[in-house]
Every structure is written in C-alpha cells, then in structure tokens.
N, C-alpha and C positions, 0 to 999 in steps of 0.2 A: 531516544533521548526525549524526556520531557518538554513540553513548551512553557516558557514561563509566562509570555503576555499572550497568545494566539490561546484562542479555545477553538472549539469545533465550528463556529462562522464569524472566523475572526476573532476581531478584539471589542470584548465589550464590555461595557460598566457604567454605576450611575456617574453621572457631569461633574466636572469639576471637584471629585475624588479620582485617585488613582485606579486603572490606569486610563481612565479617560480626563484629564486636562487638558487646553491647550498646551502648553509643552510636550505633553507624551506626542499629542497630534504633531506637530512641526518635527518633533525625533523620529516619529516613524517615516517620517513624509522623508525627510532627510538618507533615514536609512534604505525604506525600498526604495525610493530614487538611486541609490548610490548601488542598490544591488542589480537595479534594473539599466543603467546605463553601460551598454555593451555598444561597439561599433565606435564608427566617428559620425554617427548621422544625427541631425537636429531631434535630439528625444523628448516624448509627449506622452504626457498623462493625461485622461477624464476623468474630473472630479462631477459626479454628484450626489444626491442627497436627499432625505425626506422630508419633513415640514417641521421638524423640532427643533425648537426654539434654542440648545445648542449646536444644530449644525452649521451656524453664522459664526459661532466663533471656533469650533473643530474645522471647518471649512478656510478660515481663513489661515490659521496656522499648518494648515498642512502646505495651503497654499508660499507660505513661507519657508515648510521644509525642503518641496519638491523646488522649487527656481532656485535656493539656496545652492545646492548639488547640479544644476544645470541643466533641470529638467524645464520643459515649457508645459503651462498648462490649460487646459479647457477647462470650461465650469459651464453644466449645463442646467443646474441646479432643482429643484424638485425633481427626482423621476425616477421611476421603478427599477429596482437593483437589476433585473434583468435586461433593463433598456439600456444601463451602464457598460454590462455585460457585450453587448449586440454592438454599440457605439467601440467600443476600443478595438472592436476585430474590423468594423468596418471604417474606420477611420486610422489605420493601420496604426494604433498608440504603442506606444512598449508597458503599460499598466495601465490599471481604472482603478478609481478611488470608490468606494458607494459609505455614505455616514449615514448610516444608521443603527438602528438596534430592532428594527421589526417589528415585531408584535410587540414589544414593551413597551411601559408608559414613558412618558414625555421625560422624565427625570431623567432615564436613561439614554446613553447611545452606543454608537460600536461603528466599528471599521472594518468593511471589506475590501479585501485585494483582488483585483484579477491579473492575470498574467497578459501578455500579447495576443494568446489566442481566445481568450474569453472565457477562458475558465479560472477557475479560484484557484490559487495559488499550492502549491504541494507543500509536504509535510519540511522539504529537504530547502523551499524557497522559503518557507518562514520561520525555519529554523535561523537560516542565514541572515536572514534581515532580524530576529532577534538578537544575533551575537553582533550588528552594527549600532544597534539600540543599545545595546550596554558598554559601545567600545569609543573607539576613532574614527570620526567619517568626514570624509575627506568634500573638503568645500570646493566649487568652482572657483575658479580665475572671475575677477571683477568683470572681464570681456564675456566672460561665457556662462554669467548670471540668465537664468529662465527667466521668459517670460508670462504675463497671466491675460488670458481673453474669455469673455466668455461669449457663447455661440448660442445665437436664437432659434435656431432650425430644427433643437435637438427634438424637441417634440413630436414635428412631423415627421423626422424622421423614423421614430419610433412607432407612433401611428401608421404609418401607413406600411413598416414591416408588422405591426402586429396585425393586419388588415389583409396581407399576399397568404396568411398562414392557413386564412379561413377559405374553404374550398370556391372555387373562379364561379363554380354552378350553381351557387345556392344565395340566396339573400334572406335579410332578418324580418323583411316586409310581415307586417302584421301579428310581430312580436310584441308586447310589450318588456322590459325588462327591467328590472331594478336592478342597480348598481351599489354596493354600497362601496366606497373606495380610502375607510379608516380615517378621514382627513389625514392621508396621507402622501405618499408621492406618485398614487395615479389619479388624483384628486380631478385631473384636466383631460390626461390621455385616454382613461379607460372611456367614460362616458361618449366622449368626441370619438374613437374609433368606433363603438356599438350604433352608436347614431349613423353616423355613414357609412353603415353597412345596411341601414335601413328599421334598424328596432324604434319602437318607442321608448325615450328611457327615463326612468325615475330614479334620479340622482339623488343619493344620500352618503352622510359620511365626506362633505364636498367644499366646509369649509374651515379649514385649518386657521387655528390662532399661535402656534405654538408648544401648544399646552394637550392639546386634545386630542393626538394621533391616539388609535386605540381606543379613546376612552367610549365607552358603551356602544361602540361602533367596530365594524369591519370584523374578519374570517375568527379572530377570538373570543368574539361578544355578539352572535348574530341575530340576538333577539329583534334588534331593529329592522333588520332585513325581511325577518321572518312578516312582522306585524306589516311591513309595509306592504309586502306581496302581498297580502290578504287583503289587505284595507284597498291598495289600489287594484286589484283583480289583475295581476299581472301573471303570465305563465311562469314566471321563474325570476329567481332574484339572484345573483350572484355576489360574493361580498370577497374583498382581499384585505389582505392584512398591511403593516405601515409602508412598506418598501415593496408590497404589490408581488410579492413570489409565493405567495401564499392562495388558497381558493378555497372556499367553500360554497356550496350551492344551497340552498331553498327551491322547494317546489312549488305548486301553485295552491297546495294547501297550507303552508307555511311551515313543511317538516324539514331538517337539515341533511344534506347529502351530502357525506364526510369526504372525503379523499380516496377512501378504499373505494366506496362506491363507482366514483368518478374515474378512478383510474381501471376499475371495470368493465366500464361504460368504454373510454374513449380502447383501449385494449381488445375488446370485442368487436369493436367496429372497424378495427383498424384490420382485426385478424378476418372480416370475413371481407374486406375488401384487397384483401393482399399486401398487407403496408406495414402488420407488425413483424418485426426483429427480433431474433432470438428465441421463439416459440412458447414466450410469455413475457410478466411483468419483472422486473425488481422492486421489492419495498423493506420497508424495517422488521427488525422483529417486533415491531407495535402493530402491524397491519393485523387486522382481522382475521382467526382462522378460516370464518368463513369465507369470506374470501379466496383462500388460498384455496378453499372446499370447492367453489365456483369455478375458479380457474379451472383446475383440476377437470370440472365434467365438461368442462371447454374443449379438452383437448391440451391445455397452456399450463407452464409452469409458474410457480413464485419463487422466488430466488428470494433471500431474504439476508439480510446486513444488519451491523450497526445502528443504533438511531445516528441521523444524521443524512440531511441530504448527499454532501460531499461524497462518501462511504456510499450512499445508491450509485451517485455519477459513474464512481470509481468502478464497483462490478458491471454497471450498464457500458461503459467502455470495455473493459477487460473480455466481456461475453457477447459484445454487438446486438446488446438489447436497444431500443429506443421510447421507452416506455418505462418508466419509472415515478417511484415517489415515495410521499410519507400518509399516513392517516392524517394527520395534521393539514391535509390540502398543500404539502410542497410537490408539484409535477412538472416531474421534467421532459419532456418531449424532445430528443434530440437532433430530430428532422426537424427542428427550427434552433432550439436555442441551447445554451450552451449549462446553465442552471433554473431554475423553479419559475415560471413565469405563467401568474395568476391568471392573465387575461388572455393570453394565448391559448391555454388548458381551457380557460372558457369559453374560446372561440369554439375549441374543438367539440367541448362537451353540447353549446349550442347546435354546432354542426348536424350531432347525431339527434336531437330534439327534431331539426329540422325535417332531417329526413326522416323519418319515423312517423311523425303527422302526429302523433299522440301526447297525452299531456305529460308534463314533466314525473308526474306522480308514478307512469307508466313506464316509462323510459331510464329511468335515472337510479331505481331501488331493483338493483342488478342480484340482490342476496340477500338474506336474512340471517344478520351480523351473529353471532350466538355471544352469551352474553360474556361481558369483559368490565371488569373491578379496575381502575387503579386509583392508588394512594399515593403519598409524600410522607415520607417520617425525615424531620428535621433532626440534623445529631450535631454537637459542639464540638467534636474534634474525633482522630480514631479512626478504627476501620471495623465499624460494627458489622462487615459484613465476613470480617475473617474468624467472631468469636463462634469457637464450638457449639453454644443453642443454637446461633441464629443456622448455621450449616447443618444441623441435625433437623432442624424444624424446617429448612428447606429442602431436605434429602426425604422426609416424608411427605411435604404436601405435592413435591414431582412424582412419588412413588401412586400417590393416590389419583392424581391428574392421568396419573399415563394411560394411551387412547383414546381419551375423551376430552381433553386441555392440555395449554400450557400455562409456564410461567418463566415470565421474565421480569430478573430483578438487577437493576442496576444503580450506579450514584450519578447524579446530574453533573453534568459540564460546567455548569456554570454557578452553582449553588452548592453550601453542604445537606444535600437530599438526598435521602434514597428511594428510587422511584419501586414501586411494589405494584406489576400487574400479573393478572391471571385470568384467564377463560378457558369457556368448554361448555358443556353441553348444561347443567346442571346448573343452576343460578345462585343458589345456595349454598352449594358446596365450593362455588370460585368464591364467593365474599365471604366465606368461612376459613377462605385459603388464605386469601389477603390481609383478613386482620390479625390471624396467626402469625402473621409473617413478620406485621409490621410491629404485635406486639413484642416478638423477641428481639425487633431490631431496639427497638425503646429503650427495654432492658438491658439489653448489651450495651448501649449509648447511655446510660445516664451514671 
C-alpha cells in the first residue's frame, strides 16, 4: 500500500505548506502517540531537533499532540538525529521525535520517528499511524493529560557515547582537525567531543541564526571545509550535514572523500582487524562500481539496495552485516548505532588516520572511482519512464554498458525527478549514455 504523508525519511516538506504545518505537526504527534501507547505504564517520547527557525513551532505542536493522547514528553532540543535515536533506547522511551529535513535549506523541514528500540519506524508502523491521521484518535482523560520537561544533560550524554565508540588505545593528540557541523544540530557536540579526545579543532559551520542550516556550509556544500583545511594546514576536515547523519571527509590537500571511500576505509580496517560482519559492506545502487571493484580484491562483498538509508539498515539486519551506507556520506555502524551517525563514522574513519601514521591523502583514497554521470530531468505529471522511446533507449544504452557499466535510473522520493546515472570504464560513452537518456525522458514528458 502506498504511503500518503511518510516518504523514504519520514515526512517532509517546505514550512508552513502542507504537509508540514503546525496542525499536520500536533496530528501526527497525536496519532503516533496514540499508536505507540501500549501497556499501562507512564509513556514517553524524545523530542529533538535542528536549528531551523521552524522547529520552535513543529516542536511545540507536536509537543501538544503527544501530552494530548497521554504521552509525556522530553525536549532535548538541538541534536543530531542519531543522538535522538541512542536517547530513546537508552532512556527506555516508547518513540523519538527528530524535526528536521537534513540537508535542506532552512525553508524546509520533516519528521522523523523512531520506534522503542531506536530504529526508524517500519513500513507497517507508518502505515498505521497514517490511517490515525486521517481518522479518530482518541484523546486522554483530563487526569492522564502528558506532561512536558526538558532535560539538560542530553548533550553529555550523547558526547561522551559518541567518545566510548572511538577505540580506549588511541588519542587525537597532535591532530589538527576541522569541523564543519552545517549550523546545525551538532553545532556544540561534534567539536566539544573531537576536543576531548584531544584534536585541535577548527570549528566552522558553528553558528546558527535559523536561516542558515546548510547554507554554503556542511557535508552538501564542502567547499568551505575544503579552503579551511588548506588555509589552516590541518590534516583533515570532516563536515556533517543539518541533523549530523551525514559525513563527508577532506584531506589535508583539500580534496573530498565521499562516502564510498570512507566506508572503504572504515570496512577494510575493521576486516583485517576481525571486527567486520557479514564478509563485506551494504550500500545503494548509487555506490561506486569501483568500489564494489575494491571490495571484490578485498576478499569482501557489496550487497547493494535501494537508495535510501532505511533499505541498507534493512539488508544489514536481514544478513548480519554491520557496516553499511550511501555515497552521500549516510554510515551506519551497527556496533554502535542504530541509523547514520556523522561523527561517530568520523571517529572511526580518524581512528584508521591514526593508526596508519600517514597523511589523510594516503589513507582515505582506498580506489580510483571510474567515472559516474548523474542528471535530474524535471517532468509535470505521468510516468515518462513507462513510454516505449524512453524503454527502447534504455534497453540499448544497458546493452552497450554491459561489462564495462551500469545504469541506474529511477524517480526521486520526494520531487517529480527522474534521477539518470550511469558509469563505467569509458567517460565518454557514460555522459553520452546519460544525455540519451535524459533526452528521451524530456520528450516523453513534455
């Protein structure tokens, strides 16, 4: 069954358009409260959040949905989805709230769920709390109205589990490191954990108005990162995206180490130390063939999914992998956390920096990507991907790729896009493949 308001991480959209209003906020809040109160025992959610300028009023009406239904709640306010995630398991909550939209700009936001144990909600829980959203939901007794507190501690507490993750034998002593943390919601924890592990660190991306999450800052825009590594001679720059589940890395020459890389990197070290699961990674069908090329003389497999972090979780549970991700910088590490956490990934990928002795330049370009095209063709309605050119003209650029590329073409989640990528050995013949593609889809859409 279709979802009507849940996409692929959550629910999200620009402010104060549908479906993100206050009202949608207080109705959901009402209805997962209402799906999530099982038992007769005092029920509690964790709500927090990123640094955009509507999470004061999404925050507060959820805040009205959840005590509404007889839920009590925590607000721990600014902090990384992943720290949300780690709080509800360890504070034994029956949900966590995270308001945000991630990488998007400020205009936007979105709602994630996590369940009791700390993972994001299934297909079968959001379904359910969709069909409360459009129905009857049943309000508490005036007696057994929630309550709302919020708790100061969440911080430390999230630092200093992000800090047990980095291996007891090593320290950051005579690091330097740039930080860039999106003016977003690890604006405080990322830099304050790297510091008392002992780095030097140069904080950027660190002061939120509202308005500026994202903006020319953090894991989608790393040019700042990059200049700053360079200008201040630091060995490596790390940057996260708004909600901090995201990573992307810089070197000490200011070049960018995507996610494939990185989940290379931490994958290889984990396998010759005896620690990886499952006898390789999981990633999307966006990860780099090379990569998979890599893996491969490893020894290690790539499993590959969906885009969509969720969908990696999902096969990394299913096959007792604990090493997963996206190109995108979303890694999951399962021997700690439960979804994508930027600084934790970072801890790790420093970890192998440290022991290695070598510069980051050395350590961290695990493969030589072969090269990879993608586009966006924007279409107004339809389904340009089921007209007969565009299926004829994608049955011959596969035919011509085969053993030497792929090509993956799908519609965006969250937009009407069709995303068009392709690679392989040949540079020329993938961006010949790609505008092929995207111009029949054009033609079929207009």
């Amino acid at each position: 069954m279709a979802r009507k308001y849940f996409g692929t991480d959550g629910i999200r959209g620009k402010t104060n358009a549908m479906p993100m209003t206050a009202a949608m906020a207080m109705q959901v809040g009402m209805a997962a409260g209402a799906h999530f109160r099982r038992g007769d025992h005092r029920h509690r959610v964790v709500i927090g959040k990123d640094t955009r300028l509507s999470g004061y009023m999404l925050e507060t009406a959820m805040v009205a949905g959840f005590t509404s239904v007889g839920m009590d709640v925590v607000l721990v306010g600014p902090m990384p989805t992943p720290a949300v995630a780690m709080l509800v398991h360890s504070m034994r909550a029956d949900l966590g709230v995270m308001i945000s939209a991630s990488h998007n700009p400020y205009h936007d936001n979105g709602i994630k769920l996590f369940g009791p144990d700390g993972y994001k909600l299934s297909d079968a829980d959001e379904l359910a709390i969709e069909a409360l959203i459009d129905g009857e939901i049943p309000l508490a007794a005036s007696q057994d109205i929630g309550r709302a507190k919020r708790i100061e501690d969440a911080r430390g507490r999230y630092i200093h589990f992000a800090k047990t993750t980095f291996p007891s034998d090593l320290r950051l002593d005579g690091l330097k490191i740039v930080v860039d943390c999106a003016n977003g919601a690890a604006y405080q924890v990322a830099p304050s954990a790297l510091w008392e592990l002992g780095a030097e660190v140069v904080a950027i991306g660190v002061a939120p108005n509202g308005r500026n999450v994202n903006d020319g800052v953090g894991s989608t825009a790393p040019e700042a990162l990059c200049e700053t590594v360079v200008a201040s001679g630091a060995q490596i720059g790390i940057a996260l995206d708004g909600d901090a589940d995201r990573l992307i890395v810089a070197d000490e020459q200011g070049r960018i180490v995507d996610g494939d890389q990185l989940m290379a990197t931490i994958a290889g070290g984990w396998a010759r130390s005896g620690r990886l699961r499952g006898g390789g990674l999981v990633a999307t069908v966006m990860s780099n063939l090379g990569l998979e090329r890599h893996l491969r003389g490893q020894g290690l497999d790539l499993i590959r999914t969906a885009v969509g972090d969720r969908y990696v979780l999902e096969a990394m549970r299913a096959r007792g992998h604990n090493v997963g991700g996206e190109q995108s910088g979303h890694i999951i590490l399962s021997d700690y956390a439960t979804t994508g956490d930027g600084l934790v990934a970072g801890l790790q990928v420093l970890a192998e920096l440290v022991r290695a002795g070598a510069p980051a330049s050395e350590v961290l370009h695990r493969f030589d990507p072969v090269p990879q095209v993608l586009k966006n063709v924007r279409f107004g309605g339809g389904r340009p991907l089921d007209h007969s050119d565009v299926v004829a003209t994608i049955a011959r650029v596969e035919e011509e790729l085969a053993g030497s590329g792929r090509l993956v073409i799908r519609p965006s989640g969250t937009e009407p896009v069709i995303r068009v990528m392709a690679e392989g050995d040949d540079a020329g013949q993938v961006a010949a493949a790609v505008d092929r593609i995207c111009d029949a889809v054009r033609k079929a859409a207009a």
